[in-house]
C-alpha positions, 0 to 999 in steps of 0.5 A: 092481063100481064101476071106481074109476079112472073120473072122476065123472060130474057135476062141480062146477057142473053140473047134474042131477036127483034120480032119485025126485022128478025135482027139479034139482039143482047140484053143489057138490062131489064127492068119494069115497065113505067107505062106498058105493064110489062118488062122492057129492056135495054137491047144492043142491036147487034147489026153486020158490019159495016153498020154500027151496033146501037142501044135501043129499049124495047118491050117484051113483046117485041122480042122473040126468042132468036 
């Protein structure tokens, strides 16, 4: 069961990591879940170069602490 009066573990700014690739990401923003009782967030991959940074939402448990 999720605690819906938690605060959001990341915050906008911050910075994480995806859990399956381990690649960092900053947090653009933050808000509610629609269908997943959690938060989701818009993320900005943060890829080496010559690759392109991308936006991607993802759920809080896909993010780990990077």
């Amino acid at each position: 069961m999720v605690d819906r009066n938690r605060p959001a573990r990341y915050e906008v700014g911050g910075r994480a990591a995806l859990k399956a690739t381990g690649q960092p990401v900053e947090i653009l923003e933050v808000r509610r879940g629609e269908f997943v009782p959690d938060f989701v967030y818009k993320v900005r991959v943060l890829a080496e170069r010559p690759a392109r940074p991308y936006n991607l939402s993802v759920p809080e448990h896909d993010l780990s602490d990077g």
